[in-house]
C-alpha positions in Angstrom: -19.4 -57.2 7.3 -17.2 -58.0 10.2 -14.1 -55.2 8.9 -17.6 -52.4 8.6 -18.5 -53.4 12.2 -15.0 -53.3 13.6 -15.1 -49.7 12.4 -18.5 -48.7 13.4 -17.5 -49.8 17.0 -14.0 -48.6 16.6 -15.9 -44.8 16.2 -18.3 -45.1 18.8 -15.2 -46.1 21.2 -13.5 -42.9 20.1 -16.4 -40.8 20.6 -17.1 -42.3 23.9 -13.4 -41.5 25.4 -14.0 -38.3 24.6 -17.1 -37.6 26.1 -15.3 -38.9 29.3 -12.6 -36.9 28.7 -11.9 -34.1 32.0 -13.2 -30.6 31.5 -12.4 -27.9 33.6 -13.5 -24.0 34.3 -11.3 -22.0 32.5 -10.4 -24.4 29.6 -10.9 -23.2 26.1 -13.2 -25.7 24.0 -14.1 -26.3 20.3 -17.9 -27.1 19.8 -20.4 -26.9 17.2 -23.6 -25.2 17.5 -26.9 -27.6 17.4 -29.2 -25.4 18.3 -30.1 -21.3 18.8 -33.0 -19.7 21.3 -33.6 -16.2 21.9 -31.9 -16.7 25.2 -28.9 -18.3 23.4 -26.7 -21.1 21.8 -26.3 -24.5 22.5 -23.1 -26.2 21.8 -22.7 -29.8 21.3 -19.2 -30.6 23.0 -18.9 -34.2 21.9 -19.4 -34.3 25.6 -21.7 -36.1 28.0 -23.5 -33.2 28.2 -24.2 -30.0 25.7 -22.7 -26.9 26.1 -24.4 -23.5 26.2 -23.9 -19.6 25.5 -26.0 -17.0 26.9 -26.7 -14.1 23.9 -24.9 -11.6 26.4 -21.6 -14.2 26.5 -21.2 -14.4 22.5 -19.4 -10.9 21.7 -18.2 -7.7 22.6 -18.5 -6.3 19.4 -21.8 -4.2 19.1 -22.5 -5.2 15.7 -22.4 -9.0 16.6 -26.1 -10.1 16.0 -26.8 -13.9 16.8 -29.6 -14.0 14.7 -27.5 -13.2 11.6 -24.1 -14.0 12.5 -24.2 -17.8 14.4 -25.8 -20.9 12.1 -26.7 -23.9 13.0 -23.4 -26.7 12.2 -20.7 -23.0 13.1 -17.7 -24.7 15.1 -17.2 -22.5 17.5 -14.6 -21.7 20.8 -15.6 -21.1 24.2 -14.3 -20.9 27.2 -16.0 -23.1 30.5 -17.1 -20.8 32.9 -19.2 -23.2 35.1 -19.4 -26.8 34.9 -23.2 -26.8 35.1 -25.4 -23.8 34.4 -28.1 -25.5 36.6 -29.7 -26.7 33.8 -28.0 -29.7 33.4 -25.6 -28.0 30.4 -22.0 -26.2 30.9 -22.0 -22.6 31.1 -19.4 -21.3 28.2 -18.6 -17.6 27.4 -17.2 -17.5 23.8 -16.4 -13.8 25.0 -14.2 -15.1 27.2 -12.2 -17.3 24.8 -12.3 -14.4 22.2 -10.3 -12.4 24.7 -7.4 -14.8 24.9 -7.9 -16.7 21.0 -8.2 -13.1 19.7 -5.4 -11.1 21.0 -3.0 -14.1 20.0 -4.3 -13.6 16.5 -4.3 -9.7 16.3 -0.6 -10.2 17.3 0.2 -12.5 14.7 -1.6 -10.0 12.4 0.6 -7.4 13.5 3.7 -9.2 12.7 3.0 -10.3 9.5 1.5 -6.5 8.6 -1.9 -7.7 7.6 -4.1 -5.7 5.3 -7.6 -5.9 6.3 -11.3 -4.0 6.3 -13.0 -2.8 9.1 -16.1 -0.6 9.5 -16.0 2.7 11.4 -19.2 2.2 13.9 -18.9 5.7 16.4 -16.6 8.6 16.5 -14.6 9.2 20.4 -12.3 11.9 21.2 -9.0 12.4 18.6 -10.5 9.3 16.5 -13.0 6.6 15.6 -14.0 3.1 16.9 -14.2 -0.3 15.6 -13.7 -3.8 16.1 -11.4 -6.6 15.1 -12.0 -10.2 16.0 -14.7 -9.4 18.5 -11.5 -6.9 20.1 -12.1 -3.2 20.0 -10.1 -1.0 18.1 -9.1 2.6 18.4 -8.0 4.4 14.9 -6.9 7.9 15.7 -7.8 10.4 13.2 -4.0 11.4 12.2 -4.4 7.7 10.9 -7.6 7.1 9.5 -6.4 8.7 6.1 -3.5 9.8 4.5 -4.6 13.0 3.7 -6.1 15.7 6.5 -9.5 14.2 8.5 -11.4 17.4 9.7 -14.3 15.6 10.5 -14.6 12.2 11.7 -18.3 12.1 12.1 -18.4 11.6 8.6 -16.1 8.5 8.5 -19.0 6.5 10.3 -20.1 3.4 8.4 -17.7 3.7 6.0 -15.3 0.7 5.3 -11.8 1.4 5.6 -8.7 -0.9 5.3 -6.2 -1.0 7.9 -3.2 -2.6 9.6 -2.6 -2.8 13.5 0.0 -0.3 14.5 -0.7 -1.3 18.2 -1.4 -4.6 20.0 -1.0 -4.8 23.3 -3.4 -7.4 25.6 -2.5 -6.7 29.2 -3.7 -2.7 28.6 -6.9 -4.3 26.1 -4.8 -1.5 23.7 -5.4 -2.2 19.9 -4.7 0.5 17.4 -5.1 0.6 14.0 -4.1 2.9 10.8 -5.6 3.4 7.8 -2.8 5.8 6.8 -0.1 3.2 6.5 -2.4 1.5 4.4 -2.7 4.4 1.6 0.7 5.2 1.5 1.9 1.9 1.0 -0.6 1.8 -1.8 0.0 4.9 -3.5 3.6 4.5 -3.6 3.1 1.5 -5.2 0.6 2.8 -7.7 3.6 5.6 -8.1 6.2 2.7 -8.6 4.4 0.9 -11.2 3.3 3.9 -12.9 7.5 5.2 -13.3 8.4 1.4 -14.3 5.5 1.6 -16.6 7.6 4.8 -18.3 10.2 4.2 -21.2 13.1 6.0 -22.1 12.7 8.2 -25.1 8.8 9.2 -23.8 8.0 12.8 -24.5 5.9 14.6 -22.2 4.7 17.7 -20.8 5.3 18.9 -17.1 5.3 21.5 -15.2 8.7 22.8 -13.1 8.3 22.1 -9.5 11.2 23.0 -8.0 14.5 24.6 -9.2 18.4 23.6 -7.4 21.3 24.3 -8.3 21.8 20.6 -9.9 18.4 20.9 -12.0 15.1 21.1 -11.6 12.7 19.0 -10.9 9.6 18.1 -13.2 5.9 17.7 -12.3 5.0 14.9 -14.7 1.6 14.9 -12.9 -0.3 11.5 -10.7 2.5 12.6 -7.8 5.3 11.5 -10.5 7.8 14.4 -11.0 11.7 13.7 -12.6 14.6 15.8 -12.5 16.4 17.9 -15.7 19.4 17.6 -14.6 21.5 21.0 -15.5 23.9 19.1 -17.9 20.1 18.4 -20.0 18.7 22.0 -19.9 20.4 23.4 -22.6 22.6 22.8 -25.3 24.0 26.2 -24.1 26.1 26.7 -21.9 24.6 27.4 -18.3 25.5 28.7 -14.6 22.2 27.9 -13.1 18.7 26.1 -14.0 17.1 29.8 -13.4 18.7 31.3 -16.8 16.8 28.5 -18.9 13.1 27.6 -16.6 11.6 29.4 -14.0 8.8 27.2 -11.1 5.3 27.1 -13.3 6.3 27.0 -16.4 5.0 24.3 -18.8 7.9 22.2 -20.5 8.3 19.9 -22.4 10.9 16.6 -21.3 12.2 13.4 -22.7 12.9 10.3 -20.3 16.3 9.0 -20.5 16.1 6.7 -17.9 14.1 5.4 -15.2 16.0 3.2 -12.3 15.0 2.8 -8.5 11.9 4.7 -8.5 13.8 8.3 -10.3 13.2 9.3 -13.6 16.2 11.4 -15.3 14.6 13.5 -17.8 16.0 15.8 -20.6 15.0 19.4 -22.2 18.0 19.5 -24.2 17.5 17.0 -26.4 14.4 18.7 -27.6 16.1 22.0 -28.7 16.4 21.9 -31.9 19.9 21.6 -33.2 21.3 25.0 -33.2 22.3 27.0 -37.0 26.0 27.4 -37.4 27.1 29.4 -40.3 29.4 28.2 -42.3 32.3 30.2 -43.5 33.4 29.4 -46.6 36.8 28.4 -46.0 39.6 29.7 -48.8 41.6 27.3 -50.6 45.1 29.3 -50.9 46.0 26.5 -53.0 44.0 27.4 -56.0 45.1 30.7 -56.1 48.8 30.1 -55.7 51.4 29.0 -58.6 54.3 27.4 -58.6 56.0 29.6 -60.7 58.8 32.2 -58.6 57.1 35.8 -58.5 59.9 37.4 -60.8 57.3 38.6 -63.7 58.8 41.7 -65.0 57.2 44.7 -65.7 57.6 44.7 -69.2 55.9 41.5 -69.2 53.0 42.0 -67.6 53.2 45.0 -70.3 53.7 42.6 -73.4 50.9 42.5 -76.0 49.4 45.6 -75.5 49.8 48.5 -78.2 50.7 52.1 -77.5 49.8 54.3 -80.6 
């Protein structure tokens, strides 16, 4: 009983050092909401007195609805703008605290190349707006995609995933791309897919380019290998122009696949040319041992003259 006590009191002595703890305008505090009017939220500061946050001082960001986005037991940040609102609570702005909390995130975000999803809420000259952590962001439209954005009206609502490109806090400059974002992505899709390939794969491409070394295979999905010259033909050639021309279908065997490049070979696919045999002479079985001194009255022995 006495060791439950000892704790109980032990608590309450805790709580009540810090609810005499020294506050001051400017400081950044952690709270927890208790309560939520139309007018705004009240904080309880594990204070002598409650904290409160007008609607107006909760967010920059236009889609920030109180109603919807603060519940009742949220711990929240806020910065002390007046030490009594002259309603007996003090005045916070979690605006205020976003602006300094916020900014030392988004950097931290920056560093470590974060990936994250953002909705486009209004087009602006050269780009589109959103916001990150209550901050808001600017996405020019040479970024939102990695292919060609003619219109960015029609990016509006859409989700897009991003990474900050820009973060700068004494110009409020935060800049994001969506761009870096798909390329990163789709060369890893590309990546994968050529590991994914094993040597000795038949397959169909298309010639894409022709160089003097080879050409180069459209294996389609953005992959494409090279024929090196040495694997066009089991002929003899000057240049990859005798033996393919750009466009034509072909078909290619993978002979290896390392760092990202696929070798590929047309060669090997020929089949193996005809090579007439000559029948090669034996002089041996139509020589003799024997010296060459036959006479000519022996090679005239046995026959009859009437």
């Amino acid at each position: 009983m006495s060791e439950e006590k000892m704790e109980t009191m032990n608590d309450f002595k805790e709580e009540l050092e810090a609810s005499f703890r020294e506050l001051h305008v400017g400081d950044i505090v952690d709270g927890t909401v208790i309560g939520i009017t139309d007018d705004g939220v009240t904080v309880d500061l594990k204070y002598y007195t409650q904290g409160f946050i007008k609607n107006a001082d909760m967010s920059n960001d236009p889609t920030f609805k109180v109603s919807e986005d603060v519940h009742e037991g949220d711990a929240i940040k806020a910065t002390i703008v007046k030490m009594d609102n002259g309603d007996g609570s003090i005045a916070l702005s979690r605006k205020a605290a976003i602006d300094v909390l916020a900014w030392e995130k988004l950097a931290e975000m920056m560093e470590n190349k974060e990936v994250f999803t953002v909705q486009i809420l209004e087009t602006v000259k050269a780009g589109v707006v959103t916001y990150v952590e209550g901050i808001r962001a600017f996405i020019p439209a040479s970024q939102l995609s990695d292919s060609y954005v003619e219109n960015t009206a029609e990016w509006i609502d859409k989700d897009v995933d991003v990474r900050i490109i820009t973060c700068d806090p004494e110009k409020k400059r935060l800049v994001l791309s969506g761009k870096e974002v798909a390329r990163d992505r789709r060369r890893e899709e590309r990546r994968r897919r050529i590991d994914a390939m094993q040597p000795g794969t038949v397959l169909e491409g298309t010639v894409q380019t022709i160089k003097p070394y080879g050409a180069f295979v459209d294996l389609g999905d953005g992959i494409d290998g090279l024929v090196h010259i040495s694997q066009m033909s089991q002929k003899r050639i000057n240049n990859p122009s005798e033996v393919v021309k750009e466009g034509e279908k072909v078909k290619v065997r993978i002979l290896k696949v390392a760092d990202g490049k696929i070798s590929l070979s047309m060669k090997v696919l020929e089949d193996a040319p005809v090579q007439e045999k000559e029948e090669s002479v034996d002089v041996s079985l139509y020589t003799t041992k024997e010296n060459a001194t036959t006479s000519l009255a022996d090679l005239l022995k046995g026959f009859k003259f009437d």
